[in-house]
N, C-alpha and C positions, 0 to 999 in steps of 0.2 A: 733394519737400522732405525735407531730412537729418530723421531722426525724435531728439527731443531728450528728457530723462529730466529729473524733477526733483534737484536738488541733495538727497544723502543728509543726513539730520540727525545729530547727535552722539547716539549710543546707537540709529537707528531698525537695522532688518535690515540686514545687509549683504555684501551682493559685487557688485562693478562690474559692469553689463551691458557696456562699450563701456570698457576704462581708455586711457588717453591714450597716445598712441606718437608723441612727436617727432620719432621716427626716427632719435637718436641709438644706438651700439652698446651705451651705459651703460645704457640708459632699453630695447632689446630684450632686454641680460640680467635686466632685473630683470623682463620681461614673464616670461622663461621661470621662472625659479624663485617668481615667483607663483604659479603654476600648481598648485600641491599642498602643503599644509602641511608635507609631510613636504620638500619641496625648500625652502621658507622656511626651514625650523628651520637645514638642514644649508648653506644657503648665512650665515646669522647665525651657526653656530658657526665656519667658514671666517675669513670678517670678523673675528669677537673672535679669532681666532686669530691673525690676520695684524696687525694692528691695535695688540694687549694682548703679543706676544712678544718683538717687536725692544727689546734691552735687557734681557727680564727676567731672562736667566741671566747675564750680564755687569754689570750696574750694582752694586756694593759694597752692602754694608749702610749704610744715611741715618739717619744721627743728626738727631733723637735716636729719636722715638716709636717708631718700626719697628724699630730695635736694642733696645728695649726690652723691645718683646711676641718677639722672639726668644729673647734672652735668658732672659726670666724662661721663656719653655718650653723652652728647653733647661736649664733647673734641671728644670722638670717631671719631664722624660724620665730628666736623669742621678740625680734622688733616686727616681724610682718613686713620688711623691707627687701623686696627680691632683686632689689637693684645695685647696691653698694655693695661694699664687701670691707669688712673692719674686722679686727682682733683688738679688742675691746675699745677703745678711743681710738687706735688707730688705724690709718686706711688699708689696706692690703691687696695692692693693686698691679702683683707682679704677676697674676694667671686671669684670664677672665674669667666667666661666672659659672662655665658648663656646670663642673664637678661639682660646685656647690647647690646648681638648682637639683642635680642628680641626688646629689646626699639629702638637701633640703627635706623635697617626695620621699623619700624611706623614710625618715625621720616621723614625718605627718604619715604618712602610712602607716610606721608602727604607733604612732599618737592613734589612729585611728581602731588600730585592733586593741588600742588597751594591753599595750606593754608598759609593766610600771616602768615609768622614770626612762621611757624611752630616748628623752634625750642626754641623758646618759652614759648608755650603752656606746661602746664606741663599734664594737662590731655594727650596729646599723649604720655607721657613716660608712663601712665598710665595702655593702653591699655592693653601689655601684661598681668599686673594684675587683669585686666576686664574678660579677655578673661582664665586666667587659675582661676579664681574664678569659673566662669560657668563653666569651664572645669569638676573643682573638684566635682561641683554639678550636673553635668552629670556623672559624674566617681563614685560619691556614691549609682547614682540610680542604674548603673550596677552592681557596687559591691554588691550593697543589694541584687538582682536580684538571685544571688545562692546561698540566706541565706531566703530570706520570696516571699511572694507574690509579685505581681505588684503594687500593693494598698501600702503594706508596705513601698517596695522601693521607692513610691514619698514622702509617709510622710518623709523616713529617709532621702531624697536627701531636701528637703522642713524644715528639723531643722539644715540642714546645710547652705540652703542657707540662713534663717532667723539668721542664729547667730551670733552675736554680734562680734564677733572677724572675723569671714570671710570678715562680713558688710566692719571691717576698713582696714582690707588689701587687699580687692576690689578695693580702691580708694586710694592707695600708691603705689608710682613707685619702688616696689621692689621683692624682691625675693619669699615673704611666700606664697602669693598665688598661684604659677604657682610651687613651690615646693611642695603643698599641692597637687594639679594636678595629679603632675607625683607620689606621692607616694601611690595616692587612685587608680590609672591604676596599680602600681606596684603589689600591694594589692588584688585589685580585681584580676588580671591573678593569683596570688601564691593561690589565695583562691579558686580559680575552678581548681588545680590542685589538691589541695589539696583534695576537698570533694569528686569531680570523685577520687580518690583515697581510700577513704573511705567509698565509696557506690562501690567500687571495679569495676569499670566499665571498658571500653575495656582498657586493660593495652598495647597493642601492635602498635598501632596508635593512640597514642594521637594528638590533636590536635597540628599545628604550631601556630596559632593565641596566645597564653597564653603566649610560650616563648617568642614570638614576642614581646607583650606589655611587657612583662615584664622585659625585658634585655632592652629594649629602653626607658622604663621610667627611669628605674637607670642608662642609661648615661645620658641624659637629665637631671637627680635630680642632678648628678653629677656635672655636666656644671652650673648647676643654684646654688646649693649651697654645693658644694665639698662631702667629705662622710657621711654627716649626712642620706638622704636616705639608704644607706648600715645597718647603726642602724638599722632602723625600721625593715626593711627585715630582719637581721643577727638574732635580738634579736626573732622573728616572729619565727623562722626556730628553733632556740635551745630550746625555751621554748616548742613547738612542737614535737622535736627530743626528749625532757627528757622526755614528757606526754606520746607520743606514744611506746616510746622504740624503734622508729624505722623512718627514715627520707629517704624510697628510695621514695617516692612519689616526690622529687627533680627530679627524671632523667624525670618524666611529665614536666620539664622546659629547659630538654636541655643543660645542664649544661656547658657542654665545648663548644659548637656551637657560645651559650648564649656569656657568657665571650669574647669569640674574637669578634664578633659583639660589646659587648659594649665596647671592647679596643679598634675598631676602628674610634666608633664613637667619643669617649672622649680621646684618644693619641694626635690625631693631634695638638688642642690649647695646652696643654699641654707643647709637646715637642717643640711648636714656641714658647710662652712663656720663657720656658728655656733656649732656645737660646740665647732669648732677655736678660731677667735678671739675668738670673742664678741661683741660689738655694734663689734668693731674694721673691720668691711669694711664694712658699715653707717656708721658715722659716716666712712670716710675717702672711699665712693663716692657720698654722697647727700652728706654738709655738706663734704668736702675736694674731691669735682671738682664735681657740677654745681652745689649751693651757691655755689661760688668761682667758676664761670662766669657766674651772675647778676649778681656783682658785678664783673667780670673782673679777680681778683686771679691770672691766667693769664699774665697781661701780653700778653695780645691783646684788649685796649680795642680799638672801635672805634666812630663814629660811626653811625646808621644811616643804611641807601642803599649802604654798601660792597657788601654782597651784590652789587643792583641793577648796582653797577658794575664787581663780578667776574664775571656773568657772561656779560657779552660776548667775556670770553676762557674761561672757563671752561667754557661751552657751547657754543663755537664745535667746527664749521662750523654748527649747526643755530641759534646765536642773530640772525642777519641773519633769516633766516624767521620766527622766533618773534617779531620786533618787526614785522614783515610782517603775520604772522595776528595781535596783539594787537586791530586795531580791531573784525575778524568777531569774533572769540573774544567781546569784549564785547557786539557785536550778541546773539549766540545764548546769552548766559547763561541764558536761561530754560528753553533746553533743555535736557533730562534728564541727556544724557551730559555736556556742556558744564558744567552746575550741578554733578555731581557731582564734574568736574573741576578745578574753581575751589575748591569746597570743601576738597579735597586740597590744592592748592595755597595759596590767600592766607592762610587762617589761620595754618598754620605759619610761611609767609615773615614773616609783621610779628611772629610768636616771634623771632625767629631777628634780626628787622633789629634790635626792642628791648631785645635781652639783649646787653649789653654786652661782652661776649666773644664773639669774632669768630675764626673762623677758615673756608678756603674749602669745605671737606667739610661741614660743617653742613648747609649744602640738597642735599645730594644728590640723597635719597631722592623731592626735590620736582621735577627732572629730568624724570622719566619724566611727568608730568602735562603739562608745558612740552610735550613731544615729542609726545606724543600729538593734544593744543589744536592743534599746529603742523600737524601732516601731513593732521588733517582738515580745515581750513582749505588747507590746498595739496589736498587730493582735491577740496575744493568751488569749486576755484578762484573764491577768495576773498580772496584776499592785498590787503592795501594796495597802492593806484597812485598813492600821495600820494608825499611827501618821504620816507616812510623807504624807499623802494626805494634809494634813496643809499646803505642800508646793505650792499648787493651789494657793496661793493666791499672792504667786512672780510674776504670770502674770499680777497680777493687779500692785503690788509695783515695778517692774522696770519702768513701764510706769510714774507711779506718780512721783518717784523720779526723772528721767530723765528729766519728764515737767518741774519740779521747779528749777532744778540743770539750763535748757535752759534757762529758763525766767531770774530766777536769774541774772546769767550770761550777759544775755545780755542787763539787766538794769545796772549792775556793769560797765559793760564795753563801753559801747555805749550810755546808758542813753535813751533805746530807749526799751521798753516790748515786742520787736514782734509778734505784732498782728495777722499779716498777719498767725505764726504757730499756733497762740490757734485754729481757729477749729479740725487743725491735732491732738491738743494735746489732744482735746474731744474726738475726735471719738479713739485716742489711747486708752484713758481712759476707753471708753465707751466698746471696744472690750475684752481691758485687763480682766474689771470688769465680763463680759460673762463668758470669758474663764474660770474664777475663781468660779463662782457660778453657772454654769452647770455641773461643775466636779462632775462625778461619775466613776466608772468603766467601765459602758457600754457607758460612752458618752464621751470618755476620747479624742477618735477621733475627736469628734465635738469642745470641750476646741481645745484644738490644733490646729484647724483652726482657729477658732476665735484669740488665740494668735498670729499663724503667719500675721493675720493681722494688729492685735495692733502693731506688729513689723514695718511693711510697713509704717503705719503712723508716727511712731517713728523715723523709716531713711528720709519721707520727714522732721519732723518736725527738727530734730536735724543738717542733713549733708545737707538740700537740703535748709533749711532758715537761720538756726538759725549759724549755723559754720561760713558762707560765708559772712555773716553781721558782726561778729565781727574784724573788720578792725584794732584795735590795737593790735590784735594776730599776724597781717601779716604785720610789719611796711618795709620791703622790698618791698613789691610792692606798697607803697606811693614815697618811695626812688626811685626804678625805673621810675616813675608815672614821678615825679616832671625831674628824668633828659632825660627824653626822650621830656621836653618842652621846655628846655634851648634853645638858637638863634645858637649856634656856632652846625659847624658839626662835630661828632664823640667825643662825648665829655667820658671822663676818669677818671676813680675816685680811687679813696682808702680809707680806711676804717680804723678807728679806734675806739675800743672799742667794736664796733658791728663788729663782725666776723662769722655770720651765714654763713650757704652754700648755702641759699637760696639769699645771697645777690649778690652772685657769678652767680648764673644762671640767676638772671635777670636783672642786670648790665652789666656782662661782663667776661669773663673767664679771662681776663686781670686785673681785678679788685686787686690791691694793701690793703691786710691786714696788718697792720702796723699799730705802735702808735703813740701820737701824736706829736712826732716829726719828725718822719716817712714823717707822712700826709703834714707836713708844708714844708719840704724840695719839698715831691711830687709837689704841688700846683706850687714850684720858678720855676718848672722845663721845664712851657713852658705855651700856652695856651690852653683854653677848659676842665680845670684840675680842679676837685671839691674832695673836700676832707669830707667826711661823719664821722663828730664828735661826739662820743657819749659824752656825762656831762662828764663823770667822767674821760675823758680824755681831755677835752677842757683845763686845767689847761695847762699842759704839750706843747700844739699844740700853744695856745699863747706866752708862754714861748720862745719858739722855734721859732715861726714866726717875735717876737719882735728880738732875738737873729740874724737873717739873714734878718731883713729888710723887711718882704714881709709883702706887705697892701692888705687886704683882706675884703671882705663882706659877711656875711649872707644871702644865698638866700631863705633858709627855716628853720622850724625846724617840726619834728616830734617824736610826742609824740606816746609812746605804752607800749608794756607790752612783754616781751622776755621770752616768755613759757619756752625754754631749759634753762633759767641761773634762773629763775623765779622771777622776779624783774621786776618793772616799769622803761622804759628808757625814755631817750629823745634825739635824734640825730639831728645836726646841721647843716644843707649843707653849704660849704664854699667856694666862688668863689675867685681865686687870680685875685688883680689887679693890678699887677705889685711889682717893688719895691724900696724902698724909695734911 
């Protein structure tokens, strides 16, 4: 008789005696690179590699947020000021300064290897979002690591790096993924203090290593994106402290050691800051952003349950399985690893569904919990064989959808079907379909590989062809295009009607927003001076121009489409020529 092994618990010892072999070719490479941590790690950075690239040195700068935090650091850079934080005259005081010292370093770094015109390039503001995306996706496979197997931990580091909302703040110069980062190293340290705590292990020398990452991700979180880190841990610890009756498993973290290490890492900007502006970054980052998100005077109101119903696309490929393992998940909350992972999780979600400002990055950080819940529920094969197995077939319907939503798209927009993605969008198709009609219980690992790569095809087809072609999403970099051809040197512009921030980073941090009489006066005021007209202010800029005399010509016009105000524009470029 086959000799059979009980089912591993959430947090008990672990590595598989016997792991499963479908005998799929998906499901024997990922037998081989289980095989040694060090083949995990380097096959996880592979995946973020192949996964997080396509697109991220071709897609333009996206307005607004991500043209923002570029922006405002390349002022950093070109004033030698590492303290403040402005878009162009004005202060920008709703994040502290992590992300921008982080972009600042790649900036100078690529300054340093002699990349033309590296501050330019918006993929190098990029980088540190490159770089804490894989972070995260290494940070979940250790997190797993003292919750399931080895095998477990890459499938749950592998639904994080395939999902949809990582994919897009991979490749945007800002704060969510290198916040997602530090709060799955935060996570992971408080969660092997925890379970050595509760399998009672040597209480008298615990390790330094846990405190360590763990008071140093939450200055870092801090620095990157002020106390929303603190949430996740604060809520983690209470909801804990009510379950157990009992919270000294904290003094495993060092607690007052902790605290003055991360005051000294996080005081210093701080109190230079203060200096500088005085209680101004304080009341515009604590009452002007997250104050204003409480109330969402952001204009991202939303209902609660939105989350709930983002992220089936948002966490997809790995959200068909995650509504699969939900029923085990709740079976085993009593267990150790399972408790502490729910902890992590539902408190912050019902933060996040109640605060009435909504946007999809918010739960990020709570991903990695999901992934985790899921993959050791698929190691215990455990999965629902009720009605949500129905849900197998999301892996096929995100891919369909998406192909038609691209193509579409980029015949509306371009009048061009890009060709060059339909095989991507086949073999999407072709993997989605797999994943969907191999599903079973016992091969629920095998679907899952096959979706994460319906996924991969999906990131070349959409971010790595299909985004970077549509040229009237991005009418700033034709604007830039056209005056870096002009004959005169150093030429100057201002801007009305179009007032992106992206028009600012690749024009000129000088660049004048103003209407159109604004523009018209600009243009008298010397030469080499173009004034960027959108229609609906060209009434106003003629008016004006006729009113002070000045003769003027047309040297372009570009037509597009302005994602953030969501309307087709058309902007004028206008050269003065003197006056009458």
């Amino acid at each position: 008789m086959a000799e059979t092994y009980p089912s591993p618990r959430f947090g008990a010892p672990r590595e598989s005696k016997s792991p499963a072999n479908p005998g799929s070719g998906l499901v024997r490479m990922l037998d081989i690179v289980t095989a040694s941590h060090a083949r995990a790690v380097g096959f996880l950075v592979l995946c973020a590699l192949l996964l997080f690239l396509p697109g991220f040195f071709t897609i333009p700068p996206i307005d607004r947020d991500e043209a923002r935090f570029a922006q405002a650091t390349k002022q950093m850079v070109e004033s030698g000021d590492y303290v403040d934080i402005r878009f162009q005259e004005d202060v920008r005081y709703k994040k502290p300064v992590g992300i921008y010292w982080l972009q600042s370093a790649t900036v100078e770094a690529a300054s340093m290897l002699k990349l033309p015109k590296a501050e330019l390039r918006i993929w190098v503001y990029r980088l540190p979002s490159l770089m804490g995306a894989i972070g995260a996706v290494l940070m979940t496979y250790w997190a797993a690591l003292g919750f399931v197997t080895r095998r477990a931990a890459v499938l749950a580091a592998l639904m994080m790096c395939a999902s949809v909302l990582l994919g897009v703040e991979a490749r945007l110069a800002k704060t969510d993924a290198m916040l997602l980062f530090c709060v799955v190293a935060a996570m992971g340290a408080m969660a092997r203090a925890y379970l050595s705590w509760q399998r009672a292990e040597d209480e008298t020398h615990p390790p330094w290593s846990w405190p360590a990452i763990f008071w140093s991700a939450l200055a870092v979180g801090i620095l990157i994106k002020g106390p929303l880190i603190l949430m996740f841990a604060g809520l983690t610890i209470v909801a804990l402290a009510i379950q157990d009756r009992d919270a000294s498993w904290l003094w495993k973290l060092r607690p007052l050691w902790g605290l003055m290490w991360m005051l000294v890492l996080v005081l210093p900007w701080f109190v230079a800051i203060f200096w500088r502006a005085g209680d101004a970054f304080f009341a515009d980052s604590v009452g002007g952003d997250m104050l204003s998100k409480l109330g969402a005077q952001e204009s991202h109101g939303a209902p609660p349950g939105l989350y709930l119903a983002l992220f089936w696309i948002t966490f997809w490929p790995g959200a068909p399985l995650a509504a699969m393992a939900a029923p085990a998940v709740w079976r085993a909350r009593r267990e150790p690893g399972a408790q502490f992972l729910l902890a992590w999780l539902i408190p912050s979600w019902i933060v996040f569904e109640a605060v009435l400002t909504k946007l999809p990055h918010y739960v990020l950080p709570l991903y990695p919990a999901i992934a985790i819940l899921t993959a050791g529920a698929l190691e215990r094969r455990v999965l629902s064989r009720s009605w949500l197995t129905r849900g197998s077939a999301w892996w096929f319907a995100i891919p369909a959808a998406a192909s038609i939503i691209a193509v579409v798209g980029a015949v509306m927009l371009t009048r061009q079907p890009a060709f060059v993605a339909w095989p991507f969008i086949a073999a999407a198709l072709i993997f989605g379909l797999f994943a969907w009609w191999l599903y079973d219980n016992n091969r629920a690992e095998r679907s899952l590989l096959n979706a994460l790569v319906a996924a991969l095809m999906l990131a070349v087809t959409v971010y790595g062809i299909v985004l970077p072609s549509l040229t009237p999403l991005f009418p700033s970099i034709e604007i830039a295009r056209a005056l870096r051809n002009v004959t005169c040197v150093g030429p100057k512009a201002a801007a009305a009607g179009y007032h992106e921030p992206s028009l600012v980073f690749l024009v000129g941090t000088q660049t004048l927003l103003t209407d159109g009489s604004g523009a018209a006066d600009f243009l008298r005021q010397g030469n080499c001076r173009f004034a960027l007209i959108e229609q609906r202010s060209e009434r106003s800029f003629v008016q004006r121009a006729e009113a002070i005399g000045l003769r003027y010509k047309v040297g372009a016009r570009i037509d597009g489409y302005n994602f953030s105000q969501g309307r087709a524009i058309s902007i004028s470029i206008f050269r003065s020529e003197g006056t009458q």
